[in-house]
N, C-alpha and C positions, 0 to 999 in steps of 0.2 A: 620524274621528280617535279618538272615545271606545271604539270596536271596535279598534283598533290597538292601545291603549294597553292594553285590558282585556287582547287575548292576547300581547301583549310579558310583562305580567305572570305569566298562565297557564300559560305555557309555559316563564319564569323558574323557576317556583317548583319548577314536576316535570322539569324538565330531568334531575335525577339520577336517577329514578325511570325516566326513560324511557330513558338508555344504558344504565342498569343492565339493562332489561326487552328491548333491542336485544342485548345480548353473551345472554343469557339462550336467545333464539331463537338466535341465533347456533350457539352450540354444539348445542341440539337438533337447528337443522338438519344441522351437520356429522356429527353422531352418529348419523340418520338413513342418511343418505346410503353413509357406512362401512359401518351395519347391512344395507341394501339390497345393497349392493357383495358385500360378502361373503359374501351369502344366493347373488347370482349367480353369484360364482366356486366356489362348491359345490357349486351346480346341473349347470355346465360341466364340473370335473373327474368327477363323475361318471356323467353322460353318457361323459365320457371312458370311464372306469376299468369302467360296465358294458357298452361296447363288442363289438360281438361279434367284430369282429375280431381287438382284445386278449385274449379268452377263449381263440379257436383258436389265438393266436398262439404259447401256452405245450404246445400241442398238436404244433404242425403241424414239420417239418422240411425240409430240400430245398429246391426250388424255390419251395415254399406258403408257408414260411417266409420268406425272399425277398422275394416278392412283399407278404405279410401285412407285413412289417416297413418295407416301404413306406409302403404306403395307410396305417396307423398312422400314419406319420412327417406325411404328408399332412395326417390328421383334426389332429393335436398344431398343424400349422404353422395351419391354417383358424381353430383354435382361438383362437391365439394372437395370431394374425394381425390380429382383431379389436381397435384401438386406442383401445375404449372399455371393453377388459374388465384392460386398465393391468397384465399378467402376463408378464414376458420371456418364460420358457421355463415347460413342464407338464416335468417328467421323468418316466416310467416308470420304478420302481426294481425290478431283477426279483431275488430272491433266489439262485434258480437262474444257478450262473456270473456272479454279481456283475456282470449285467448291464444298461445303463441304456438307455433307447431317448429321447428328445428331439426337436426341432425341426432342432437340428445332427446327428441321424443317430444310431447305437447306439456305444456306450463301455464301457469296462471302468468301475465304478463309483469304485472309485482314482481313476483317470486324468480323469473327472468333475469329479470334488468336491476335486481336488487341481491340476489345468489348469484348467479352463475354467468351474468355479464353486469356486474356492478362496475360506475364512475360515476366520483363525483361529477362530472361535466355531463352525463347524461343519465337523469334520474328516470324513475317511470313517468312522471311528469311530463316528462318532454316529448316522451316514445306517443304517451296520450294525445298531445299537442299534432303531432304530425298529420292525425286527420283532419283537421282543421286549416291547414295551410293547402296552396291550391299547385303547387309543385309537380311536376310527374318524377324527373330525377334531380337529387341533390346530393352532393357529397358534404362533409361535415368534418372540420376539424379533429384530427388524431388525437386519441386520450387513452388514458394507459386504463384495462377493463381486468376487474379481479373476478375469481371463483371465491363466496364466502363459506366457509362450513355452514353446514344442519345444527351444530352444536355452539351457543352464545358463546363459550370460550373455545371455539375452535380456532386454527388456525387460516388464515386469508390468503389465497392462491393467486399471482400474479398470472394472468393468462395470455397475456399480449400487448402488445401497442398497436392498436386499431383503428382504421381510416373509416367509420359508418358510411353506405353508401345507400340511401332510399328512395325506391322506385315505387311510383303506381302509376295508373291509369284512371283519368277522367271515368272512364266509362263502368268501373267495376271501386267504388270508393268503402268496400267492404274490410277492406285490410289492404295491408302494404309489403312490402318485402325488403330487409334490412342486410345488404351483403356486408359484413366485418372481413373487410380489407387487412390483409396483416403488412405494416407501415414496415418495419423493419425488415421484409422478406422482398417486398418490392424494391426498395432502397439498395438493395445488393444485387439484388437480376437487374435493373435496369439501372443503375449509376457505374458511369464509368471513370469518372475523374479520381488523382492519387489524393485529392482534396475530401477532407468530407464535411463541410460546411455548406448543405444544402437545402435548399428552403423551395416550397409550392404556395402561389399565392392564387385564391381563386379570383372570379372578376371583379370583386368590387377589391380586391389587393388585402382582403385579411389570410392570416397564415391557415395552407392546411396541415403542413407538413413540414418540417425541421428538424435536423438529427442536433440540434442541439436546445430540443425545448419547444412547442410555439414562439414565433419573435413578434414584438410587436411590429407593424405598419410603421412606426414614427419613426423606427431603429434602421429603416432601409433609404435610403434616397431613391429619388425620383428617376427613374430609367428611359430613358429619350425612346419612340415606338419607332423611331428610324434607326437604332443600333442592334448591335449585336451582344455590345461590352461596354463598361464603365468603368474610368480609374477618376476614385475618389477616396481620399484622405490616406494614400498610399492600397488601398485595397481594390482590387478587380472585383467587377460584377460581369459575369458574364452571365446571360437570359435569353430566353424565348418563349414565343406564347405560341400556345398547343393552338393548332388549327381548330378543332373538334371542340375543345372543351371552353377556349379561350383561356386558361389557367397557364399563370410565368413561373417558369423553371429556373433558378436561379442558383446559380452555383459561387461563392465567395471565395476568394483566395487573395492572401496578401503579397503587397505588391514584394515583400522580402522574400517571398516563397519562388516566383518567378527569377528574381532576378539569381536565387543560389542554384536554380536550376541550369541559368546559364551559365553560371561559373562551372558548374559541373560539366559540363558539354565543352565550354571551350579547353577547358583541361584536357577532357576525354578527347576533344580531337587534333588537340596537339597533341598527345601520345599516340596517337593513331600516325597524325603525320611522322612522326621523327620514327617509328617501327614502319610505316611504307616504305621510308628514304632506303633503313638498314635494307629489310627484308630484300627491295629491288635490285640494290646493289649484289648483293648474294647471289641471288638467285641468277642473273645475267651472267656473274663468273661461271657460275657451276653449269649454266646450259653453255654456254662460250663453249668452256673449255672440256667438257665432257661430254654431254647429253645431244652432242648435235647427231654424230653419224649411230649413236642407240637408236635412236627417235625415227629415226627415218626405217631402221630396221622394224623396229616395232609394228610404226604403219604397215608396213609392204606386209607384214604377216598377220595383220588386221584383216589387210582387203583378200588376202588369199587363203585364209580358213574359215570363211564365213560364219564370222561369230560365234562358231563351236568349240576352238581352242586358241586361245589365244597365246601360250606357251611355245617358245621358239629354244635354238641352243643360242647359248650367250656365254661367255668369260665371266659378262658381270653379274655379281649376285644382283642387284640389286634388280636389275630387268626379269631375273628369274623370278623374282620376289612379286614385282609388277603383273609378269605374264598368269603367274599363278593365280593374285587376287583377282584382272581382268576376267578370267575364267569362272571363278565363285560369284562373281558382281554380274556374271548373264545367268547362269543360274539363279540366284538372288532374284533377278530380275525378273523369270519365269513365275517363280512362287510367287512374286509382288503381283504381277498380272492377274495371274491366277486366283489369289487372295482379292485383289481389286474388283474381280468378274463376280465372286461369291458377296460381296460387300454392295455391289451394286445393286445385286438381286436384295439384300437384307434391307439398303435402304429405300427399294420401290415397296416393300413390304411394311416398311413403317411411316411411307406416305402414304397408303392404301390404310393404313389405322389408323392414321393421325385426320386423313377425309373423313372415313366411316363415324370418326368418333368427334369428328368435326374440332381439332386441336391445332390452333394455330403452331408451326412447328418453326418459323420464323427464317424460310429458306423456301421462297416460292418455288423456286428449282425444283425442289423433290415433286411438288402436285403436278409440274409441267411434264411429269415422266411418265402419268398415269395415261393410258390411252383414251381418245375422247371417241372412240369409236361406241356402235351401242355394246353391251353387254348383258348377262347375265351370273347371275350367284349361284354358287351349290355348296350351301352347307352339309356337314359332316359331323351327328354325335356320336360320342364313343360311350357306350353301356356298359360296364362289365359286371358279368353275372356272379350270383352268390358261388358259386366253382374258383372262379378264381381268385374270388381273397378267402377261399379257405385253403388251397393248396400253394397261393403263390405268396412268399416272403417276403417280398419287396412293394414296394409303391407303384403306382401303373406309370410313373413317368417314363419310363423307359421305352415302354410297348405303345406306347401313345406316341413316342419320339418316332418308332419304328413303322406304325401303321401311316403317320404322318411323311415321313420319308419314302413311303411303297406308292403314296399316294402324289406325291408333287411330281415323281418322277416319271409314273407312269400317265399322270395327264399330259405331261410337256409332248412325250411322244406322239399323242393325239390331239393336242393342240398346242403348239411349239410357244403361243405367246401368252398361255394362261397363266397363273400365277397362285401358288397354294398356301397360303400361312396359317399358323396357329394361332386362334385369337383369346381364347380362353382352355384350362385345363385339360378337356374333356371335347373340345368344340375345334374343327377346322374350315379356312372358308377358300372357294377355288374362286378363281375372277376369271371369266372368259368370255374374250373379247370375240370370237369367230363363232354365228349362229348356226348350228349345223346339229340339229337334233337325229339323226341319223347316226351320225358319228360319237354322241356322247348317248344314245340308247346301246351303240355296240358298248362302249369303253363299262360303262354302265353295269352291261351283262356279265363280264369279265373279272369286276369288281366284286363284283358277288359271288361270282366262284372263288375268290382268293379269301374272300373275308367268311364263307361258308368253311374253309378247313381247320377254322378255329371257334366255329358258333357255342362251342359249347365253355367257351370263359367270356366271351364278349358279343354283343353285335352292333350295329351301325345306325342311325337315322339320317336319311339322305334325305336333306330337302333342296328340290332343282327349283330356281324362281325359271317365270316367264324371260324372254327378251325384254332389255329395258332398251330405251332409248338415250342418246345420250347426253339429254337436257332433263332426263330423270335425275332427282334427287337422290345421291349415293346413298347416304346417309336413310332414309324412308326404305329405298328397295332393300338395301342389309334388314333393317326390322320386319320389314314383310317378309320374306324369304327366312326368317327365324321362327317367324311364329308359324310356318308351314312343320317346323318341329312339333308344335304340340296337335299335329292332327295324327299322328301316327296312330294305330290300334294299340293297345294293352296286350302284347304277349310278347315273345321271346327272339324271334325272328327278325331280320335287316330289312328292314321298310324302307322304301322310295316313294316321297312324296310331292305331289309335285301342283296340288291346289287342296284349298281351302274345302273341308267337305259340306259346308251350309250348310249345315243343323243348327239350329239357333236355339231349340228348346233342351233345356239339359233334365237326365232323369234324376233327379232329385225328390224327397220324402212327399208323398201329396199331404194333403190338410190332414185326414186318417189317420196318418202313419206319423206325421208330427206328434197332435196330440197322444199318440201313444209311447211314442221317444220321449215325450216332455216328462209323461208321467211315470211312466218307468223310470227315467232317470232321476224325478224325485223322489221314488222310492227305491232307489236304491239296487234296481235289479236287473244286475249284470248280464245275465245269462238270457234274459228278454230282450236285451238292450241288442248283443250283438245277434242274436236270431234274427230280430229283423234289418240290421244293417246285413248281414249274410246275404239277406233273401233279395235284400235290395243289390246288392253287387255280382249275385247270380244274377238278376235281370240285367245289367248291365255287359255282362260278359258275354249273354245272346245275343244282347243287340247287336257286340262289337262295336261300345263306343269307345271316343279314340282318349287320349291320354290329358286333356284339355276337363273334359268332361269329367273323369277323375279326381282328378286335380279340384274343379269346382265343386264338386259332391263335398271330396277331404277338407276345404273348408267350412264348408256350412256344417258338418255336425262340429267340427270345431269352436265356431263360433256358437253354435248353439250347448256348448257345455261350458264354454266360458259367462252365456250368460244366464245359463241357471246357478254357476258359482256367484255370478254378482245377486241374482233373485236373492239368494240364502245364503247371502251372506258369509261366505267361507273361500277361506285363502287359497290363492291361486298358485301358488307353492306346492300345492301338494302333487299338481296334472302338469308343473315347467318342467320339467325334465322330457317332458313328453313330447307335449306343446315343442319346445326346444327343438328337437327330429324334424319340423316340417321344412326346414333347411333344406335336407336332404331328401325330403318324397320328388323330388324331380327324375332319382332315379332307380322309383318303383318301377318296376315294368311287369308284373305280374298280380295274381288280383290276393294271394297270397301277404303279399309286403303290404296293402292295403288292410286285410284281416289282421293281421299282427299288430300294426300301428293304432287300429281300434282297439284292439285287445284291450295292449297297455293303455291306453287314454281311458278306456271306458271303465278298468278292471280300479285304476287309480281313482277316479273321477266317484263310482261307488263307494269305494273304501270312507275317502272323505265324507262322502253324504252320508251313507249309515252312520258314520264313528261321531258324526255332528249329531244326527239323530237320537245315542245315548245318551247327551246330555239333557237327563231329564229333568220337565218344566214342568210341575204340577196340575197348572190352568192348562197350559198346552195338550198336554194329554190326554186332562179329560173331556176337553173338547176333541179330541180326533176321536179317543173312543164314545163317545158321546154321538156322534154324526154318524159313524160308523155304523153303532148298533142301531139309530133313529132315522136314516134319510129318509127310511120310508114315510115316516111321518110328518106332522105339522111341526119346521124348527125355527123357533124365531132369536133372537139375540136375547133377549129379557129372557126366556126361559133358560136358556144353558146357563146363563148368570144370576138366578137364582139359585140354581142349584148349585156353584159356586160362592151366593151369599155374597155378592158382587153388583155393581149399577151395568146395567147392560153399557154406558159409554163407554165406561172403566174397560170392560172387557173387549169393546168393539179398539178403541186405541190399543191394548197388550196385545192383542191377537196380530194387528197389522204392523205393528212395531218387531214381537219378536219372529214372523212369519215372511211378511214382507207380502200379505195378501189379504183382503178383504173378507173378513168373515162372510157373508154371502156369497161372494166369490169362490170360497173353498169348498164352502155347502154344495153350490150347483155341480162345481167340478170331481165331486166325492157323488154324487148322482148322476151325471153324463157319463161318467168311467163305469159304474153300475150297468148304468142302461147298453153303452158299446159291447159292454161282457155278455148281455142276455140278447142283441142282437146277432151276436157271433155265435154264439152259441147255442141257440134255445129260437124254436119258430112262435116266439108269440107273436098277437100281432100290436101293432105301433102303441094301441089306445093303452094294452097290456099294461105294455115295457111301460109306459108312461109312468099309470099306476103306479106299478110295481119299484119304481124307482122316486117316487117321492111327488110327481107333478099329477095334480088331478084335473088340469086344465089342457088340451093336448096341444093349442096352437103355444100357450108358454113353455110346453116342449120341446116342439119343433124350433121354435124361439132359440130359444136356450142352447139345445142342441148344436143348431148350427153356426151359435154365436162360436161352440168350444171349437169345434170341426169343421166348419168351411163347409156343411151340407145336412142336409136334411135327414132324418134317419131314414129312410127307406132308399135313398138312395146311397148314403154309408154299409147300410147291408150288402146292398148288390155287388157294391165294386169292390169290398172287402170280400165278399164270396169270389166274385173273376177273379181278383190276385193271389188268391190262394190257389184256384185250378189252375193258373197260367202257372206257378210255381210248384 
């Protein structure tokens, strides 16, 4: 009782000392925390911003472009994506053509910062202004950013409360990159006070940050750099300034809030005291007078059933009662262990993904568990084939759980300290730390017998990386060792792979066989179209190129159909759906699911072009048939446009307006198509075909020719002759 009483008093007396010394850490920590934050998302944009894909990006035009201003969009959304790094959108701000690139895809910068990130407090004015200041990073006052409708009376979308955060580099002053901080999402992960009167002031002391509004500078007093805390006009400031950033974290609480907290506490621990006094008193009768000679039985039966049962005989219920729980609580115990051992393993696996994926997890502990010895990776994809989602009912999660579970268990055997986790749907990754290629060629072989008795619903991509060393970059070897995935072959079979095959030239359409896809595809002829994609993915399935190679073919005539829809003009609605699938060509594995996928794209992609094609244009027409029936001859513009009763300008503008090509242009290209046909087909010779296709000068043939084709005619015969016999 005399211990009670002394620390009822103890603890009376510094009670203010001690919330004062509780809000004190308080704000450190939260000022911490911001400071860490912040370091992170500078880290992240610039990773972005020295991206090599955003380098080329300002480079590249065409299709490259295209494609580049994808995979950008991709890295931005990955980025972003991440819901512990609390950033709505990164924006791309490109100076060239006031162009923005984003999460939601590329924008006119206007249209940006005026729809879809509109504030008053930051117009496009000022997004403009930014390259003209000589800044590398600067953060920017919180202000609330609306989505406005497409439509004048639509309705206005509050989007966030957002902190702008803009990065660039001296050395690249082409655009900049704008991380939209979300103010209220930070404000809850990292503030820990019951207060919520908290304000950011940067170094010159204007506000960034306030959960009650920006406050003015004038509305705060003067904070001494030798404290911690301030009491003025009944109200506490407590502050600190960010090592990193030099920005004051200030947290406000009034002095009436403090002092009811004390009143609460010293109540609380008067009742605390006067329930010690009762409770002691009790409890000393009850072991006094009863509990003394149980207790001693208990032990003795403790030390001589070694913690297997702890159940003795007794008169009194109550030690039955005892013996029985002691007995559930070592079992209990077991399962806790046990559960503990499984929990341990779960969180070296989510410090192995929080490295790889480079995510601060805010518990250095966990990274300390990973082994620093060297290592290597072996990823695991899972394919499954058209068999099994025709006969099986279910989702593959299960079988994915289960090939996963065959596989973590069966490495520990062969190497007791590796580690196997799931890291994506379809995708698993083993971490082993013991270099012993011998031992993982046997486990290896073994592997493939067990995953052969089921190849015909599924099979495997094993990619083994090299030995890393272990001042390699975790984060680089997992991506190398991924991309050993797309060297695999095209067909059906459990591939181990285990380096890069160095083929750098991929088979793709030569000049020849372009112009003839270009032209086919603007006429509309399906069945030409996919003959020669056929004949091209027969040659590829000789050669046995690998699944990479694939892959970059399946883009290029994509791209190349998407912009013959922009040449003419015709909505790209009609081939999404298609387009749509390349989602999932990851898991083509046969040359089949590639002919299908052209099928439909090519089958849809005609339909549009013919059905465009019926919409008939009087001058159009008889300009095609006009060229058509005359290339052989002398055609000049004045002439078709007389016969039309028309000023050759007149006609030379409608032609390229509703065409999207040069009258001249279409003339040569309605003559070069001519002449390709009587070179394939017919042995005249060059001077002939010349003739015969409208050129009576032979070097403006050759000219011509090779401007459309990328070669000379005589050498377009030859090698359209050898890929016909090669095929």
């Amino acid at each position: 009782m005399s211990f009670n009483y002394l620390s009822f008093t103890f603890f009376q007396n510094n009670i203010r000392n001690e919330i004062i010394s509780y809000n004190a850490q308080n704000i450190r920590f939260t000022s911490e925390r911001y400071e860490e934050h912040f370091q992170l998302v500078q880290k992240q944009m610039y990773a972005l911003y020295f991206n090599d894909d955003v380098d080329r990006l300002q480079k590249a035009s065409g299709n490259a472009r295209y494609a580049l201003l994808d995979r950008v969009k991709q890295e931005i959304i990955k980025v972003v994506g991440n819901p512990l790094i609390y950033v709505d959108n990164a924006i791309i701000v490109f100076k060239e053509g006031s162009l923005t690139l984003s999460r939601i895809g590329t924008n006119d910068r206007a249209s940006l910062f005026e729809k879809f990130y509109a504030s008053t407090d930051y117009p496009d004015s000022f997004w403009q202004k930014q390259f003209n200041e000589t800044y590398s990073a600067k953060m920017f006052p919180m202000s609330k950013f609306y989505e406005h409708s497409f439509h004048k009376a639509g309705d206005v979308t509050t989007k966030g409360l957002f902190i702008p955060y803009v990065l660039k580099h001296w050395q690249n002053e082409d655009f900049y990159i704008v991380a939209m901080m979300d103010a209220n999402q930070l404000f809850e992960a990292f503030h820990r006070s019951v207060n919520a009167n908290f304000i950011i002031l940067d170094k010159q002391g204007l506000p960034l940050f306030s959960t009650g509004g920006l406050a003015k500078r004038e509305e705060l007093p003067e904070l001494p750099v030798d404290k911690t805390y301030l009491l003025r006009d009944n109200t506490y400031y407590f502050y600190q300034t960010g090592q990193n950033s030099g920005y004051t974290y200030i947290n406000i609480i009034p002095s009436a809030s403090i002092s009811k907290q004390i009143s609460k506490l010293n109540l609380t621990l008067f009742v605390l005291l006067i329930l010690s006094l009762i409770v002691s008193v009790v409890i000393s009768v009850l072991f006094s007078v009863r509990f003394n000679r149980p207790v001693k039985q208990l032990v003795s039966s403790l030390q001589t059933a070694g913690g297997e049962d702890v159940r003795f005989k007794s008169n009194i219920r109550e030690f039955k009662l005892i013996g029985q729980k002691l007995d559930d609580m070592l079992q209990t115990n077991a399962r806790i262990q046990s559960d503990l051992a499984q929990k341990n393993i779960q969180l070296l696996s989510y410090s192995y993904l929080n490295k790889l994926k480079k995510i601060y997890s805010g518990s250095p502990g966990a990274i300390d568990m990973i082994s620093t010895q060297a290592y290597r990776f072996v990823v695991y994809e899972i394919t499954y084939k058209d068999r099994f989602w025709e006969e099986m009912k279910e989702e593959p999660g299960p079988l994915t759980y289960s090939i996963y579970t065959f596989i973590n268990h069966s490495l520990l055997k062969v190497f007791p300290a590796s580690l196997t986790i799931q890291i994506e749907s379809r995708q698993m990754l083993s971490v082993i730390n013991e270099i012993d290629d011998s031992r993982l060629d046997a486990y290896m072989t073994e592997l493939l017998k067990v995953v052969a008795h089921d190849a015909d619903f599924y099979f495997l991509t094993i990619a083994i990386s090299p030995a890393f060393p272990q001042s390699f970059d975790f984060t680089e070897a997992y991506e190398q060792t991924v991309k050993l995935l797309q060297e695999r072959k095209l067909n059906e079979d459990t591939q181990i792979v285990r380096q890069h095959a160095g083929r750098q030239s991929v088979h793709l359409l030569t000049s020849a066989q372009e112009q003839q896809f270009d032209c086919n595809l603007a006429a509309g002829n399906t069945q030409e179209l996919l003959h020669l994609l056929d004949r091209q993915l027969a040659l590829m399935e000789r050669k046995c190129e690998t699944v990479l190679q694939y892959q970059e073919f399946l883009i290029d005539i994509v791209q190349k159909v998407r912009k013959a829809f922009h040449v003419l003009r015709l909505d790209e609605r009609a081939i999404q759906p298609v387009i749509a699938g390349l989602s999932t060509s990851q898991s083509f594995y046969s040359g089949r699911h590639y002919r299908k996928f052209f099928s439909q794209l090519l089958v849809a992609a005609c339909e549009e072009i013919r059905s465009n094609q019926k919409n008939e244009d009087p001058v159009i027409d008889f300009v095609v048939d006009y060229v058509n029936k005359h290339f052989a001859q002398d055609i000049t513009l004045d002439i078709v446009a007389e016969h039309l009763h028309i000023t050759g300008g007149y006609l030379s503008t409608y032609f390229k307006e509703k065409t999207g090509e040069n009258f001249i242009d279409y003339i040569n290209g309605v003559r070069i198509r001519v002449a390709q046909q009587m070179l394939l087909e017919t042995d005249l010779r060059i001077q002939d075909v010349a003739s015969s296709s409208g050129y009576q000068n032979i070097n403006s043939f050759n000219r011509m020719f090779k401007k459309f084709t990328g070669m000379p005619p005589r050498e377009f015969r030859r090698e359209k002759r050898t890929e016909d016999e090669v095929s």
